[in-house]
C-alpha positions as CSV (number, residue, x, y, z in Angstrom):
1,X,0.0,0.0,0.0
2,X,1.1,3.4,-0.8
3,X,2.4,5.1,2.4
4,X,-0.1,8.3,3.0
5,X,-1.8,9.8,6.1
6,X,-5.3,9.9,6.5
7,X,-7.2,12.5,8.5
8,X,-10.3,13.2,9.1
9,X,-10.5,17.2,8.6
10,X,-13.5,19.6,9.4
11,X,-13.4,20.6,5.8
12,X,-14.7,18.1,3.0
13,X,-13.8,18.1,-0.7
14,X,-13.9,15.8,-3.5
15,X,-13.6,15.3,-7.2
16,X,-12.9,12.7,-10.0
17,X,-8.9,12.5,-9.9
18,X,-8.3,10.8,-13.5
19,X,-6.6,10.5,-16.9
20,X,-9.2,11.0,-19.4
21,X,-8.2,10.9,-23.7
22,X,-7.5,14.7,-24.8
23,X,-10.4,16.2,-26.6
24,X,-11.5,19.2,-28.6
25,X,-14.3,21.4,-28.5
26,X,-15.3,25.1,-29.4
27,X,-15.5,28.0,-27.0
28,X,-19.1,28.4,-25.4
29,X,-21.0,31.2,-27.4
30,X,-21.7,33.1,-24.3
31,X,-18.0,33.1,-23.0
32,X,-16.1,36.7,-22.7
33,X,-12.4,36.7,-23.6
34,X,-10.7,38.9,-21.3
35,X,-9.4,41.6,-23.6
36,X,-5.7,43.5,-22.2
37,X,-3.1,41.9,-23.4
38,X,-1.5,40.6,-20.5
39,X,-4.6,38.8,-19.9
40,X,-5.0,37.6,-23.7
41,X,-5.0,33.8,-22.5
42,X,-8.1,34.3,-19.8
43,X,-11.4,32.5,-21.1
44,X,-14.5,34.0,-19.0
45,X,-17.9,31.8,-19.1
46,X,-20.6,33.6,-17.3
47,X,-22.9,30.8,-15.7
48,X,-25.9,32.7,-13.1
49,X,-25.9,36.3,-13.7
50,X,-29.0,37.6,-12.2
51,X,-31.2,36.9,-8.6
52,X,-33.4,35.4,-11.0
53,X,-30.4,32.7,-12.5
54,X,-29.1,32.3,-8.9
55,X,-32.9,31.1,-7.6
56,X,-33.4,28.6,-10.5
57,X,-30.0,27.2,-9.3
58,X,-30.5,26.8,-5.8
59,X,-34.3,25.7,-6.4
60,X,-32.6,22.6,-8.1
61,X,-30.3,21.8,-5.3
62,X,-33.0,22.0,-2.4
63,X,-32.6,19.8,0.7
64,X,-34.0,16.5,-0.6
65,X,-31.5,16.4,-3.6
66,X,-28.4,17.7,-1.3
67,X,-29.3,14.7,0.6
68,X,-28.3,12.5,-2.2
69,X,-24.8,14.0,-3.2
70,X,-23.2,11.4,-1.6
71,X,-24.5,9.2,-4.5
72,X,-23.2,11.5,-6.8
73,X,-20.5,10.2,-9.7
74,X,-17.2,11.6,-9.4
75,X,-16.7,14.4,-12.1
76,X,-14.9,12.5,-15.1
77,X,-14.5,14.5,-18.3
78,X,-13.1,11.6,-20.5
79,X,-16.4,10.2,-20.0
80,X,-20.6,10.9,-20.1
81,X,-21.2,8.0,-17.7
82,X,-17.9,8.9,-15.5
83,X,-16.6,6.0,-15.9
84,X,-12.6,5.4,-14.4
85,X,-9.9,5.3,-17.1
86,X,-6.6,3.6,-17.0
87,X,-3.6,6.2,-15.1
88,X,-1.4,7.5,-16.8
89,X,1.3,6.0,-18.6
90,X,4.8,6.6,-17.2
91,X,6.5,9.4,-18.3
92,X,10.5,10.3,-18.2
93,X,12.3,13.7,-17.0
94,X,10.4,17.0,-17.9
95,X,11.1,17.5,-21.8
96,X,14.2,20.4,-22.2
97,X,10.9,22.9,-23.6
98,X,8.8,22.4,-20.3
99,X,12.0,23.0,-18.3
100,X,13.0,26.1,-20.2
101,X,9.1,27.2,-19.6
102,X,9.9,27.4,-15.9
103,X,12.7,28.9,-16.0
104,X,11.0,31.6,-18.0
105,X,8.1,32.1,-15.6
106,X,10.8,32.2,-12.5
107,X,9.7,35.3,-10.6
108,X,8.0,35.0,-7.7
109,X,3.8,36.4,-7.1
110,X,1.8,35.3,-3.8
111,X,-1.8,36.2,-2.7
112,X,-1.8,35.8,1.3
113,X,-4.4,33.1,2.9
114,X,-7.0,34.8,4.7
115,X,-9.1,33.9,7.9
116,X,-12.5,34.2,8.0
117,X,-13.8,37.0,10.0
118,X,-15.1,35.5,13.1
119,X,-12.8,32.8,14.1
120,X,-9.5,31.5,14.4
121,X,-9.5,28.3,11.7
122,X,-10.6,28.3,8.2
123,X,-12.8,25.6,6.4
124,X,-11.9,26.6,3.0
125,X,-12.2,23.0,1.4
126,X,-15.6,21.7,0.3
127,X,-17.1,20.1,-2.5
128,X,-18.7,21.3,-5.8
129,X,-22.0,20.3,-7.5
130,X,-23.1,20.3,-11.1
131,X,-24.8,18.7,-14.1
132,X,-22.7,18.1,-17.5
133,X,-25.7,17.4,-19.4
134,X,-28.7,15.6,-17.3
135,X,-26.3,14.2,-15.1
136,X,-25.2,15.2,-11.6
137,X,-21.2,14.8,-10.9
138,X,-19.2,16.4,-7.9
139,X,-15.4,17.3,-7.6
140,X,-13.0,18.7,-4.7
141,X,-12.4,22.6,-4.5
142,X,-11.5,25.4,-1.8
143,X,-11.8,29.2,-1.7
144,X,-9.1,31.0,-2.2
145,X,-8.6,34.7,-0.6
146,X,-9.4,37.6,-2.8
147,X,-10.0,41.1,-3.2
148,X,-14.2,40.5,-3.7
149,X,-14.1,37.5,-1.3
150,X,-15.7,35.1,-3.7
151,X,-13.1,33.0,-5.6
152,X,-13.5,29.4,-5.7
153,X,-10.2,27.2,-7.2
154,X,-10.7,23.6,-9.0
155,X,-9.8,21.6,-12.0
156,X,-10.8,22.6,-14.9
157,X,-12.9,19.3,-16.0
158,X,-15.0,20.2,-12.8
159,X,-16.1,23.9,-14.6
160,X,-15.8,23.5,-18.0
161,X,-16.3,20.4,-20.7
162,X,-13.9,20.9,-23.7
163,X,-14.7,18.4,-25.4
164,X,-18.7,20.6,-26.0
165,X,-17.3,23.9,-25.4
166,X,-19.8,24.0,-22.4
167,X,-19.4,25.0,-18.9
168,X,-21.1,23.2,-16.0
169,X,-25.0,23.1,-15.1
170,X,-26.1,24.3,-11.9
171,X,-22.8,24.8,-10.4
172,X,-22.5,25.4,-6.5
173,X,-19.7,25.1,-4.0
174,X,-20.3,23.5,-0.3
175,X,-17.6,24.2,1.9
176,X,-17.4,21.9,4.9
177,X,-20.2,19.7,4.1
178,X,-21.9,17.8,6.9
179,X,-23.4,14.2,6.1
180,X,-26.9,13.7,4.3
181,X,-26.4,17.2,2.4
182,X,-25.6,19.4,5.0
183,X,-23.6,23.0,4.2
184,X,-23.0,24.3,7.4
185,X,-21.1,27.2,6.4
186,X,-23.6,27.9,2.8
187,X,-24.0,26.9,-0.5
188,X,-22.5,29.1,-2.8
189,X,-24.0,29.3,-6.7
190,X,-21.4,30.1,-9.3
191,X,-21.4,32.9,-11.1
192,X,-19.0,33.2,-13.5
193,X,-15.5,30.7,-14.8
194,X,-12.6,32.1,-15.3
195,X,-9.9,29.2,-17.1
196,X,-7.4,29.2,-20.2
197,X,-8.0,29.1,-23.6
198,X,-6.0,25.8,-23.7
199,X,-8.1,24.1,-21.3
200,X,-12.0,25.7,-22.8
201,X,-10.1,25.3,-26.6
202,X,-8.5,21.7,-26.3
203,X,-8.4,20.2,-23.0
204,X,-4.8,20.7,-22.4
205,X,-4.0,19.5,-18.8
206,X,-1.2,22.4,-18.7
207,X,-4.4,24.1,-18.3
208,X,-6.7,21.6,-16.0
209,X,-7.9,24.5,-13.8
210,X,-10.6,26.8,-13.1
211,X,-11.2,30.0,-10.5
212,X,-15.2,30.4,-10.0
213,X,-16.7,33.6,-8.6
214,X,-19.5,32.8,-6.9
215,X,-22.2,34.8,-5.0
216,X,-23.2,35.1,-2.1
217,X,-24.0,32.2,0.5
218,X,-27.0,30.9,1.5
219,X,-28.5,28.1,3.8
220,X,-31.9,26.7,3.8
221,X,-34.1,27.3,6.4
222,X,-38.1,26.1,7.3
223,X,-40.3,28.9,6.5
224,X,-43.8,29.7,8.2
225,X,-45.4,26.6,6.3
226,X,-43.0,24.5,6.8
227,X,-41.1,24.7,3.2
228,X,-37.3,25.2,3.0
229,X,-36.5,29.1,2.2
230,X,-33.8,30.4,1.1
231,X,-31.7,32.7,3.9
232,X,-28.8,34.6,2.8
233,X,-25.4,34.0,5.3
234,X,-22.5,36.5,3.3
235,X,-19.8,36.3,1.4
236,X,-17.7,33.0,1.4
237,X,-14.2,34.6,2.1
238,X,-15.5,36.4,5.4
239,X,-17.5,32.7,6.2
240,X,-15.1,30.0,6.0
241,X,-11.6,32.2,5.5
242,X,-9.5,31.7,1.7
243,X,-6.2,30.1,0.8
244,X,-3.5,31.8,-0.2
245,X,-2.1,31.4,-3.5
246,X,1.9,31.0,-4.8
247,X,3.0,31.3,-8.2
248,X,6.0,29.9,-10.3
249,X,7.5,27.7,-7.6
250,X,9.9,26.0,-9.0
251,X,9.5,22.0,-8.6
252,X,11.7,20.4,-6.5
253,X,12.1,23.5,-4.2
254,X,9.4,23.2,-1.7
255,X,7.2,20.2,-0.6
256,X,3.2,20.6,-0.8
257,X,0.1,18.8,1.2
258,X,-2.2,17.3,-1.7
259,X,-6.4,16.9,-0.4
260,X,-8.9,15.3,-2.0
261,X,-12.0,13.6,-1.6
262,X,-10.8,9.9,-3.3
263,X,-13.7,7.4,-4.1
264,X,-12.9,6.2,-7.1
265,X,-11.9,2.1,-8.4
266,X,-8.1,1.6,-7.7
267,X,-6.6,-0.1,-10.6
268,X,-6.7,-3.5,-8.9
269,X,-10.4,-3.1,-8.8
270,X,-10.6,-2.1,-5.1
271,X,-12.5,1.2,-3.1
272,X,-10.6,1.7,-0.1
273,X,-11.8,5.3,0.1
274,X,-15.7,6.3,0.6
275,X,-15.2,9.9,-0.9
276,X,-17.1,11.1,2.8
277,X,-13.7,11.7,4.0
278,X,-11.5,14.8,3.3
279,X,-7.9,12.9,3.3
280,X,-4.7,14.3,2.5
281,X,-1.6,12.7,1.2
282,X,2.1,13.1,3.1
283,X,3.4,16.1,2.4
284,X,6.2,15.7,0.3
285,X,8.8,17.3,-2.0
286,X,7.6,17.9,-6.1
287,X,9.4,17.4,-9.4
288,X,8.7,18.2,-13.1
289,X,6.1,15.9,-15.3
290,X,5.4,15.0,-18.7
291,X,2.5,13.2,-20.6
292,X,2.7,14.6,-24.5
293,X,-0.5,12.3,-25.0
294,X,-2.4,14.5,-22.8
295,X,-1.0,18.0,-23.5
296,X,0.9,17.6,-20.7
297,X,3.9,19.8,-21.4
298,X,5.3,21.0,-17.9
299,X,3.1,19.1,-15.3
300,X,4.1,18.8,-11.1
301,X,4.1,15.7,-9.9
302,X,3.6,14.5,-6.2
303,X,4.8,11.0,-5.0
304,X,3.6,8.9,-2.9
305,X,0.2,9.4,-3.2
306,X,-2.6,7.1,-3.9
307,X,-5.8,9.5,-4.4
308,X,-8.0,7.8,-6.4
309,X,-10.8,9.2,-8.5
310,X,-13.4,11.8,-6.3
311,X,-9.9,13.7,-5.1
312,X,-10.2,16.0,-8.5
313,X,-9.8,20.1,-7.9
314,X,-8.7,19.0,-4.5
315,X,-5.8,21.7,-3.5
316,X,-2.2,21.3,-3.1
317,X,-1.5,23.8,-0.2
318,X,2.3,24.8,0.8
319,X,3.4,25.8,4.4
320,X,-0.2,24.0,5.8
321,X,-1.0,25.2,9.4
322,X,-2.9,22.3,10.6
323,X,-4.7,24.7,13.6
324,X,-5.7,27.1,11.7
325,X,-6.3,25.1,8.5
326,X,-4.7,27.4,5.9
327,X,-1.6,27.9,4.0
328,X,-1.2,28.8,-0.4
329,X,-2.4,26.9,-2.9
330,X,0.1,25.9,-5.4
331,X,-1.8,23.5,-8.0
332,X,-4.9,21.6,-7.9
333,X,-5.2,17.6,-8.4
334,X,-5.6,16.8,-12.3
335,X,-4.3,13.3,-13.5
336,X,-3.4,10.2,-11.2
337,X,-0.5,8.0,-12.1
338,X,0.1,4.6,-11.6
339,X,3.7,4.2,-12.6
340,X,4.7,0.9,-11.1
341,X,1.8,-0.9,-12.3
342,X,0.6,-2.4,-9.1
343,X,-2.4,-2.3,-7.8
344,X,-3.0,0.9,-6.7
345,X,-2.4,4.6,-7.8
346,X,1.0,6.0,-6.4
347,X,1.2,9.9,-7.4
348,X,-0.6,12.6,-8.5
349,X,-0.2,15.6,-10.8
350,X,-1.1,19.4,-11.2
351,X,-1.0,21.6,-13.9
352,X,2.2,24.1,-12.9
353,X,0.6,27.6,-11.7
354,X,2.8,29.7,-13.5
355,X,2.0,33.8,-14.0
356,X,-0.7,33.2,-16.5
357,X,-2.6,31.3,-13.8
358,X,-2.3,34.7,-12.0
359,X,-4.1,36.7,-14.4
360,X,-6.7,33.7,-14.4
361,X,-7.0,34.2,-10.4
362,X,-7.5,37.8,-11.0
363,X,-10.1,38.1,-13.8
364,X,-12.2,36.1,-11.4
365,X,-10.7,38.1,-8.6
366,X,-12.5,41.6,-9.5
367,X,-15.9,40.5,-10.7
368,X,-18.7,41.9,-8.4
369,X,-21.6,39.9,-7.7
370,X,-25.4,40.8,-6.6
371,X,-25.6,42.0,-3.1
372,X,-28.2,39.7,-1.9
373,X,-29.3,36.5,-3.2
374,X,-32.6,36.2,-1.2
């Protein structure tokens, strides 16, 4: 068995951790390109825009079909039926062009973690909820501080489907979720994507990530007759505290916890992991990845870890205070790996959050969104 720790964590996440075939597809109609030229490589998808968008959202995920998430599929891109694909083949030392690209994206840029405003620990990590067509999926996510207080970072496949050009159905984020559906801390409806163009264009895993703005929080609550209304509870920075963020660290120079939310088949066939359970991998040190079959130019790669699929968007977090559950963000789970070809996964990878990641974060970083979503 892979060597990891295991640890049960107020904060719950989960996603479907996998290799999936590269695919095409055409940008969504209703996507905005951000337009400076620093920015030129940020692809905006606007998904609940209005109270009225925001309602029809949260009317879908009322308390009797939060109840059932646990039943959910693990968000699988490759696939309609989210089905669990072979890992990844093995790959050698990082290719001299994904090497140079580091060394070329070198400087340093960090967004500080954040507490939330009552409180001395964060529960930044939670799960997300959406349709890709008429089926519901799930994946791993966490907030991430910013200037409007409602960014949400996760893998790209668990936002956006490039092989329709189409972005997620009835997206929401739960931070912390409690057993049988519960969101102790708010449900949070997405309001708009911000990704690459590489990812929404292609599906290249360089690009396997995605910062949602979402509104404002709500809960549900028994009205006067007894049916669940809708009861707004603020921003999701100032509720459950944001990650920080780190750019352009170089792999090999600083070692990173990976969390997820694994529930997926292990190769040999087995599901040691019930995807209830926000586990983490050891932390450990990170070094440079390729898979040319998936895009896969300059990925990071985490050893040992055995995530499994349901551990997709889940964060890697540097420097992680375990009292006061925060520290940066430095990738997100993509693609697992099974490189001895035993019986069970045995590392992980991220896309490499470089200074075009940054200009992602940021686009999603300065949207405004309604002021009251009840």
């Amino acid at each position: 068995m892979i060597p990891r720790a295991r640890h049960f964590v107020a904060a719950a996440l989960s996603s479907a951790l996998l290799i999936v075939p590269a695919f095409t597809g055409i940008a969504h109609a209703t996507a905005v390109r951000a337009t400076s030229a620093v920015a030129s490589k940020v692809y905006a998808v606007p998904l609940a825009r209005t109270l009225a968008d925001v309602k029809r959202v949260a009317d879908y995920w009322k308390p009797d079909r939060l109840k059932q998430t646990d039943l959910y599929t693990p968000a699988t891109p490759g696939s309609g039926a989210g089905s669990t694909t072979s890992s990844g083949a093995a790959a050698g030392p990082a290719a001299p062009a994904a090497a140079a690209a580091f060394k070329r994206t070198s400087a340093a840029a960090a967004v500080a973690p954040a507490l939330p405003r009552k409180g001395t620990a964060a529960n930044t990590m939670g799960k997300v909820f959406f349709r890709f067509g008429d089926k519901e999926f799930w994946c791993s996510a966490a907030a991430v501080a910013a200037r409007n207080r409602s960014v949400v970072a996760t893998a790209g496949h668990c936002a956006y489907d490039s092989r329709t050009g189409k972005p997620a159905d009835y997206w929401i984020f739960v931070p912390n979720p409690g057993p049988n559906g519960g969101a102790p801390d708010g449900i949070y409806v997405g309001a708009s994507i911000s990704l690459h163009e590489d990812w929404s264009g292609k599906g290249d895993y360089d690009y396997d990530y995605a910062f949602v703005t979402v509104h404002r929080g709500f809960t549900w609550v028994a009205g006067k007759d007894g049916a669940s209304v809708m009861q707004d509870v603020g921003r999701l920075q100032d509720n459950v505290g944001g990650l920080g963020l780190e750019l352009n660290k170089k792999p090999g120079t600083y070692t990173v916890t990976a969390f997820g939310y694994p529930a997926g088949q292990q190769p040999d066939g087995t599901h040691p992991f019930d995807g209830k359970t926000l586990l983490k991998c050891l932390p450990g040190t990170t070094r440079y990845t390729v898979a040319p079959g998936r895009d896969l130019q300059k990925g990071v790669e985490l050893t040992p870890c055995d995530f499994s699929p349901g551990a997709s968007g889940g964060p890697w977090v540097i420097a992680y205070d375990s009292a006061r559950r925060l520290g940066s963000l430095a990738g997100v789970n993509s693609l697992t790996w099974n490189r001895d070809a035993k019986g069970r996964y045995d590392s992980v990878s991220a896309p490499y959050f470089d200074t075009t990641t940054g200009e992602v974060y940021r686009r999603a970083a300065s949207l405004s969104t309604i002021p009251n979503v009840t």
